[in-house]
TORTOR-996516 format. One line per field, with one value per residue: residue number from 1; x, y, z of N, C-alpha, C, O in turn. Coordinates in steps of 0.05 Angstrom, whole numbers. Example, Ala and Ser with C-alpha at 12.3 -4.5 7.8 and 13.67 -1.06 7.14 Angstrom:
! residues 2
pos [1 / 2]
nxx [264 / 257]
nyy [-114 / -45]
nzz [156 / 142]
caxx [246 / 273]
cayy [-90 / -21]
cazz [156 / 143]
cxx [264 / 258]
cyy [-66 / 1]
czz [156 / 157]
oxx [285 / 268]
oyy [-66 / 23]
ozz [169 / 161]
! end
This chain:
! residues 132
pos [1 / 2 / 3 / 4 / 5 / 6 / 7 / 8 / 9 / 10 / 11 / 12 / 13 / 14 / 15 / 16 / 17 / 18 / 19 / 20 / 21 / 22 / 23 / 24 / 25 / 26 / 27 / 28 / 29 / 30 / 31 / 32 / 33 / 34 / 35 / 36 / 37 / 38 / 39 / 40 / 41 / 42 / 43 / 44 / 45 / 46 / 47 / 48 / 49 / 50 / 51 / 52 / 53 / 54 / 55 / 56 / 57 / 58 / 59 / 60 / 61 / 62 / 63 / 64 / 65 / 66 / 67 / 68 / 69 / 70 / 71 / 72 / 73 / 74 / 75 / 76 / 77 / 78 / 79 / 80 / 81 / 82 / 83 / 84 / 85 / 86 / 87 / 88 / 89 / 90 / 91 / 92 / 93 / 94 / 95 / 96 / 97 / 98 / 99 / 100 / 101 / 102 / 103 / 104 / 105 / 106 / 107 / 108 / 109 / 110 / 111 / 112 / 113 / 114 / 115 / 116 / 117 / 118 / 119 / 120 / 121 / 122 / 123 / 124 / 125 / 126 / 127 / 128 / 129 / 130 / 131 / 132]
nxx [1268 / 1316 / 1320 / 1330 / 1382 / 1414 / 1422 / 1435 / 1485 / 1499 / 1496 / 1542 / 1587 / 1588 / 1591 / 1645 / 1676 / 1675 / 1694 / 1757 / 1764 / 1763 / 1808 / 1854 / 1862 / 1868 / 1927 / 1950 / 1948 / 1971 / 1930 / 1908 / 1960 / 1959 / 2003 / 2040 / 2009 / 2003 / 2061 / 2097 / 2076 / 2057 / 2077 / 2062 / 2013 / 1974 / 1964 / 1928 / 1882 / 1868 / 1853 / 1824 / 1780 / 1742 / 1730 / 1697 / 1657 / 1632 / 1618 / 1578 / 1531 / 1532 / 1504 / 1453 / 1434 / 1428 / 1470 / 1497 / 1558 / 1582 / 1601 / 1650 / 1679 / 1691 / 1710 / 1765 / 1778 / 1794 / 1833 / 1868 / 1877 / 1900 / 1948 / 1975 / 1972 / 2019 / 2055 / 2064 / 2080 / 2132 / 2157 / 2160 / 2189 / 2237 / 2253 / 2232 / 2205 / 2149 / 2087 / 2047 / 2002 / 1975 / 1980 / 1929 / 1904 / 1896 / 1886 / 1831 / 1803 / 1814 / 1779 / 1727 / 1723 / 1710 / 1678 / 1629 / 1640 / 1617 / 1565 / 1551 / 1552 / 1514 / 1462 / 1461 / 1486 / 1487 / 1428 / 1417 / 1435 / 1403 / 1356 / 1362]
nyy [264 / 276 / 324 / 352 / 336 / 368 / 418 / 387 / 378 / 428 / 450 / 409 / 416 / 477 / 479 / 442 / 494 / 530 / 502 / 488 / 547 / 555 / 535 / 530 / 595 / 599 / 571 / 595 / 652 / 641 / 637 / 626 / 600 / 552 / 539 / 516 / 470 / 443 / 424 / 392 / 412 / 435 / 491 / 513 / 472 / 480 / 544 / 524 / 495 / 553 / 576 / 542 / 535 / 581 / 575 / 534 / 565 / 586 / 560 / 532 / 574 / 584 / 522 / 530 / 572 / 542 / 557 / 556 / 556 / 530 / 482 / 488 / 523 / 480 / 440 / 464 / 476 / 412 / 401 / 436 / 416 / 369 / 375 / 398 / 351 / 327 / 363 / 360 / 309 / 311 / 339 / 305 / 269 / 289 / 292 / 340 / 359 / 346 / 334 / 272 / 255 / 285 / 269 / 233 / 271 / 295 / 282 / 252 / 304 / 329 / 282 / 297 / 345 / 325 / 286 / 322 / 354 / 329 / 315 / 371 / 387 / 338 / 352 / 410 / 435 / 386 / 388 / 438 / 447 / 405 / 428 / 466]
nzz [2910 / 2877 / 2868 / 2917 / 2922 / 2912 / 2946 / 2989 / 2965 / 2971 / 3018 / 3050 / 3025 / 3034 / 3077 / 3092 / 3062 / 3093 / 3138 / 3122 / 3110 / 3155 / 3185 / 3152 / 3144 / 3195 / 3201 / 3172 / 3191 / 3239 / 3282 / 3349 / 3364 / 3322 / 3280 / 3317 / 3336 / 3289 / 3276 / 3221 / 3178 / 3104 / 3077 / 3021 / 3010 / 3053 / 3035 / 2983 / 2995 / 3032 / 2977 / 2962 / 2992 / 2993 / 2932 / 2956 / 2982 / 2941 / 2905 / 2946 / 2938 / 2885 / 2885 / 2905 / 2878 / 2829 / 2778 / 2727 / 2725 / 2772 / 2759 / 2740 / 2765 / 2810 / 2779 / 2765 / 2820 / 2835 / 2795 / 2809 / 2862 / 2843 / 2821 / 2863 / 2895 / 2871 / 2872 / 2918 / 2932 / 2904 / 2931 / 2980 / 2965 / 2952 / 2998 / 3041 / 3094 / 3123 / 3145 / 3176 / 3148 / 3114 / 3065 / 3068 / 3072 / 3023 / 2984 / 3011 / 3009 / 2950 / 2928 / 2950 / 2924 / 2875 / 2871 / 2888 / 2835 / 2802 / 2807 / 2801 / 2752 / 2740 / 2768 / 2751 / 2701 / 2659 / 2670 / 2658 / 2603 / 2574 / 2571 / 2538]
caxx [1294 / 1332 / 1319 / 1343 / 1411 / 1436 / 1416 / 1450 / 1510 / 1509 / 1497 / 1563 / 1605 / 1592 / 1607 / 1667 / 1689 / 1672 / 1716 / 1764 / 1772 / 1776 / 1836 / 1877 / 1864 / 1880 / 1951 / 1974 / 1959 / 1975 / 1911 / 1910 / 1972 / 1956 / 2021 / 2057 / 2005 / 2002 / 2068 / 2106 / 2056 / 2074 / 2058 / 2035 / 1985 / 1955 / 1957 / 1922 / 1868 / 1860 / 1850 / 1799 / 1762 / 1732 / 1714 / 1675 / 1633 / 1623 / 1602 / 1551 / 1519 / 1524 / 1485 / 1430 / 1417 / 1432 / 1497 / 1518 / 1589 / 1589 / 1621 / 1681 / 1695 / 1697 / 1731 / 1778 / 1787 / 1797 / 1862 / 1891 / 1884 / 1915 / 1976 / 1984 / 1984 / 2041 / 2078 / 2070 / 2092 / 2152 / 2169 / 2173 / 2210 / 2262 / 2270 / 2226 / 2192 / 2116 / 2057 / 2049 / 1975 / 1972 / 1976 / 1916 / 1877 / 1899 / 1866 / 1803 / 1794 / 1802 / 1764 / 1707 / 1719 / 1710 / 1644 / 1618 / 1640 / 1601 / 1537 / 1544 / 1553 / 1491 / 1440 / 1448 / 1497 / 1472 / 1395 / 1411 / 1443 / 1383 / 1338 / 1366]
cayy [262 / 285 / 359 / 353 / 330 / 397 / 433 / 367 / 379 / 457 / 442 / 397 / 437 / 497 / 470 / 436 / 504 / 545 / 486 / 498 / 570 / 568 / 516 / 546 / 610 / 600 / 564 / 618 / 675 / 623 / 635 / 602 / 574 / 534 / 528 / 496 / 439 / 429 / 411 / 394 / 425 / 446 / 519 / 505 / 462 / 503 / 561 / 515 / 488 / 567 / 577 / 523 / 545 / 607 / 552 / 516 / 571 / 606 / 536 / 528 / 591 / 571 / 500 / 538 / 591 / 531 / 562 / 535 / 554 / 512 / 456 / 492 / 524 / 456 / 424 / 481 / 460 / 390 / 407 / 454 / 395 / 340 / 387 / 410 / 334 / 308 / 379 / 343 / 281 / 318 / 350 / 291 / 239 / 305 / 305 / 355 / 344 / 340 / 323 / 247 / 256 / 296 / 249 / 221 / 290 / 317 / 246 / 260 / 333 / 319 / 265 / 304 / 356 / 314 / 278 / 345 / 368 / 314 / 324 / 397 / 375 / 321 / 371 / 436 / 443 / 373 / 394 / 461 / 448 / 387 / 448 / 496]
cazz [2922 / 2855 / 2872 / 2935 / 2924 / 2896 / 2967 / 3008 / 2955 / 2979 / 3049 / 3056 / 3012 / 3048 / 3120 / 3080 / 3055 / 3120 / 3161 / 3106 / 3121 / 3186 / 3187 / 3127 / 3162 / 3228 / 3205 / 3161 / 3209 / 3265 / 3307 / 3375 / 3367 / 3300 / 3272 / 3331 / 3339 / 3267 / 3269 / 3203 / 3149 / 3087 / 3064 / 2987 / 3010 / 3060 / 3015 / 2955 / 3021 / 3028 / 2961 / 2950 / 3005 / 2977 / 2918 / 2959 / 2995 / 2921 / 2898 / 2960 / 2934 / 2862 / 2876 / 2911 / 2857 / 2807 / 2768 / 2715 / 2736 / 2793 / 2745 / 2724 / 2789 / 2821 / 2769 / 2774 / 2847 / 2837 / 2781 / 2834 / 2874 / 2843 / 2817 / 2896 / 2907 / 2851 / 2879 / 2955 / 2935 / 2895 / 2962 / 3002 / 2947 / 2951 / 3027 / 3053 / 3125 / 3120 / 3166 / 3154 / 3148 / 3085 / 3039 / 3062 / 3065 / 3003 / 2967 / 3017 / 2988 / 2924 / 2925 / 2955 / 2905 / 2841 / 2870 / 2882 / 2818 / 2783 / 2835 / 2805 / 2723 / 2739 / 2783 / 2740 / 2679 / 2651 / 2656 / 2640 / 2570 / 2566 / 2569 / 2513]
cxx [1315 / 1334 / 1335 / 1372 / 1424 / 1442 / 1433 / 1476 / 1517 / 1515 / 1530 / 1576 / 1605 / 1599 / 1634 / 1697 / 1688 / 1702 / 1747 / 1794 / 1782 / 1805 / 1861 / 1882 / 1889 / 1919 / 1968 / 1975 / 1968 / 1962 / 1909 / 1932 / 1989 / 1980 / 2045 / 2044 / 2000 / 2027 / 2085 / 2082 / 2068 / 2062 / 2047 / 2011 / 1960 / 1945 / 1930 / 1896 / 1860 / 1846 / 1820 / 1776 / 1742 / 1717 / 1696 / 1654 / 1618 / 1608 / 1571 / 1532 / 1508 / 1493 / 1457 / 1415 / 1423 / 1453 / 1505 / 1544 / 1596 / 1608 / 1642 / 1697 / 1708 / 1717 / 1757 / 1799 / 1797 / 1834 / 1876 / 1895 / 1899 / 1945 / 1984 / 2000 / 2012 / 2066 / 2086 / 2087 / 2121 / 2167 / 2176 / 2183 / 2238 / 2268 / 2253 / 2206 / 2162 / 2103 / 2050 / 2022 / 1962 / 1966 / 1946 / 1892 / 1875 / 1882 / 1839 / 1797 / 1796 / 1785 / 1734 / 1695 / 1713 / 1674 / 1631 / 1606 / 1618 / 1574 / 1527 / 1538 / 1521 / 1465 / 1439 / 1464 / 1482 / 1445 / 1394 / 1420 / 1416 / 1359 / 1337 / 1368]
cyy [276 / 315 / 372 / 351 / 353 / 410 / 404 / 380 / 411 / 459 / 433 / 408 / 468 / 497 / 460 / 466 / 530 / 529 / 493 / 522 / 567 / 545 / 525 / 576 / 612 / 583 / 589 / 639 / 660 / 635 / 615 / 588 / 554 / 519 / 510 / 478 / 432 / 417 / 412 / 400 / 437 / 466 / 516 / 503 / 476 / 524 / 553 / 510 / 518 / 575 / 569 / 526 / 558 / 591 / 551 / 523 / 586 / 583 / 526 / 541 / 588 / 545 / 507 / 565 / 576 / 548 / 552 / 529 / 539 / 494 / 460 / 506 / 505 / 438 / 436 / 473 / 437 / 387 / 413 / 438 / 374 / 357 / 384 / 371 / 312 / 328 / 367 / 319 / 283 / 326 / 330 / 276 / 263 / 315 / 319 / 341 / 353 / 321 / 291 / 238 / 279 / 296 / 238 / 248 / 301 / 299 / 253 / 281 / 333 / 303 / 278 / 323 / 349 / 289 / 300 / 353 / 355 / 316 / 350 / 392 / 361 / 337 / 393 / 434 / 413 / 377 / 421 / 461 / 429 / 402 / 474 / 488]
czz [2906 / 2867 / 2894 / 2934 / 2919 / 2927 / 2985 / 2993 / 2976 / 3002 / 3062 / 3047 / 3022 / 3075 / 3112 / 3077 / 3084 / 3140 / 3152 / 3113 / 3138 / 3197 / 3179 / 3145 / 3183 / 3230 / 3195 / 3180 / 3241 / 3293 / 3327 / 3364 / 3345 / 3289 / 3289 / 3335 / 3310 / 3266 / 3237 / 3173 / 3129 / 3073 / 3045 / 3001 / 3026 / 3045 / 2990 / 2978 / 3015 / 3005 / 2953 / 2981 / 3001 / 2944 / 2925 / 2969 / 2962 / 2912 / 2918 / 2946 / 2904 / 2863 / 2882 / 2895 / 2827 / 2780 / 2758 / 2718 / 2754 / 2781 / 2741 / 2742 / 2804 / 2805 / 2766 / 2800 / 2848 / 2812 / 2800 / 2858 / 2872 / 2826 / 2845 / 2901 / 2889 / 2864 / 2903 / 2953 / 2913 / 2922 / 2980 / 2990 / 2956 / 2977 / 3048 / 3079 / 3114 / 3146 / 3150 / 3151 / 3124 / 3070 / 3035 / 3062 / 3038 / 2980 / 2978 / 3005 / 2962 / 2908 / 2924 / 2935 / 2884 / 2848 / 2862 / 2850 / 2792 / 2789 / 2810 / 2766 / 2727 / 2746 / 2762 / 2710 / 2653 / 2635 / 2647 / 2610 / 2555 / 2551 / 2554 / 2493]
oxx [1333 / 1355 / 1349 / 1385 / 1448 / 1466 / 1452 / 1491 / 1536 / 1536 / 1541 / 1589 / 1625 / 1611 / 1651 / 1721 / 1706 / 1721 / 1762 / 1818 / 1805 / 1816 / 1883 / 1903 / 1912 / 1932 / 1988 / 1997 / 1971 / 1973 / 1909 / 1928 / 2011 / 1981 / 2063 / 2058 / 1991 / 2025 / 2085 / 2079 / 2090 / 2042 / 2023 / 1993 / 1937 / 1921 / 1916 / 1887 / 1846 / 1823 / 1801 / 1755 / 1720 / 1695 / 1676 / 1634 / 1596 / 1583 / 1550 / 1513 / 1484 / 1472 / 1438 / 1392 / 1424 / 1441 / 1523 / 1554 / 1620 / 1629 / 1658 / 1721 / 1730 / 1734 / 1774 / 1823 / 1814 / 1852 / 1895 / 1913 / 1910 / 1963 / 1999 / 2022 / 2021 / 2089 / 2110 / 2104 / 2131 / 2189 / 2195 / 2192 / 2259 / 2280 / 2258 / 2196 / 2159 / 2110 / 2049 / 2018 / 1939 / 1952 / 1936 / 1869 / 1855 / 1868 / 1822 / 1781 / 1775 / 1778 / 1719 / 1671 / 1708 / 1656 / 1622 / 1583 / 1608 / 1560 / 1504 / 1515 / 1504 / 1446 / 1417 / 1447 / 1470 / 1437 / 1376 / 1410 / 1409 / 1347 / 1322 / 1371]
oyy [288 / 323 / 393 / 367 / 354 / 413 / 416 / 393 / 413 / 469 / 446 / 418 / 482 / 513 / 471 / 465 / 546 / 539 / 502 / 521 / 573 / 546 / 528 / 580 / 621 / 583 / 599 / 647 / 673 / 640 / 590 / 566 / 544 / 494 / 497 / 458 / 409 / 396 / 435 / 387 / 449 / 464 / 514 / 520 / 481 / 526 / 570 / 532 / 519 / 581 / 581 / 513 / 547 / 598 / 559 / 508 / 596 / 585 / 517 / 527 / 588 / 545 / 497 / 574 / 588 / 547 / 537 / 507 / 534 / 489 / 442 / 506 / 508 / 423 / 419 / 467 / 437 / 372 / 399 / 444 / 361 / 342 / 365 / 364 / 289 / 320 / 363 / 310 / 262 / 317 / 334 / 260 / 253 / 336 / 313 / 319 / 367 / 301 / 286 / 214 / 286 / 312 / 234 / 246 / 314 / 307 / 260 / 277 / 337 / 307 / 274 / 324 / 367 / 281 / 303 / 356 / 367 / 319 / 352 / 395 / 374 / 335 / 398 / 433 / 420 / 374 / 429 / 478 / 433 / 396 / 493 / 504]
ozz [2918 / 2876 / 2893 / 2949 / 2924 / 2933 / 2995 / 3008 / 2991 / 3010 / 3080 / 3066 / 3017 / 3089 / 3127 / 3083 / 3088 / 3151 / 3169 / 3117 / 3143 / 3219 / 3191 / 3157 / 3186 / 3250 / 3204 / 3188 / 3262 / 3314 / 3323 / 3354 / 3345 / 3287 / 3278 / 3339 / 3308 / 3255 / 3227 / 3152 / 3133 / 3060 / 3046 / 3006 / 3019 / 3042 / 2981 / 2980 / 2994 / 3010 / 2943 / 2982 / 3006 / 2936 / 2914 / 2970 / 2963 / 2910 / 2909 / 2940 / 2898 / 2850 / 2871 / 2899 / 2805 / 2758 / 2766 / 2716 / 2754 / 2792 / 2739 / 2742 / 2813 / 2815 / 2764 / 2801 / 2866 / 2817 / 2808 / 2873 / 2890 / 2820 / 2851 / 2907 / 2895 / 2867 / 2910 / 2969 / 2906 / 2928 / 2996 / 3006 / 2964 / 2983 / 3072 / 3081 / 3094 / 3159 / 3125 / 3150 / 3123 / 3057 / 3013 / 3054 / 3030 / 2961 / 2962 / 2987 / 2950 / 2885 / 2906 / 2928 / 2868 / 2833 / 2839 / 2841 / 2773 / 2769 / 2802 / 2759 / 2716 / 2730 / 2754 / 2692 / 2633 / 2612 / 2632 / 2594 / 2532 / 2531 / 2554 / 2474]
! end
């Protein structure tokens, strides 16, 4: 089962960072629409969402050719995450309008990012330093 988990990690993290894309995407160039049913969104974060996108499909690729880098890209991701979310929650103590469903994605994605990132530390960088 151990072996497996790396390829489940890559699996979800690449549909993660595909979905990702195509969200971040589709608001900034406002495909179909995007930005009138999103609503009050706040550029950063999309931008930083974009950003960590491209993370998460380089990281799929990483867990399945075992990469040691996977760890420090992701943990990478997971900084640029919890800055984005102290800058969000600077933005709305000082007024600014925001999507009131933010808060709780920007906690889910980070969150997901810092399992991962440990997934990716435990599966390859772990046994590869065990192993030198």
């Amino acid at each position: 089962m151990k072996k497996y988990i790396k390829y489940i990690a890559a699996l979800v993290i690449g549909a993660f960072g595909f979905l990702t894309l195509y969200l971040s995407t589709s608001i900034i160039f406002d495909l179909g629409n995007m930005r009138e049913q999103q609503g009050n969104y706040v550029p950063f974060v999309i931008w930083v969402n974009f950003i960590c996108s491209f993370i998460y499909i380089a990281t799929a690729y990483g867990f399945l050719k075992s990469k040691t880098w996977v760890t420090k890209i992701m943990a990478t991701s997971v900084v640029l995450l919890i800055f984005t979310f102290i800058a969000f929650q600077i933005h709305v103590q000082s007024g600014g309008i925001y999507k009131s469903d933010t808060n709780g994605a920007l906690i889910f994605r980070t969150s997901i990012s810092a399992i991962i990132t440990l997934i990716a530390y435990y599966t390859i960088t772990k046994k590869e330093n065990t192993h030198a």
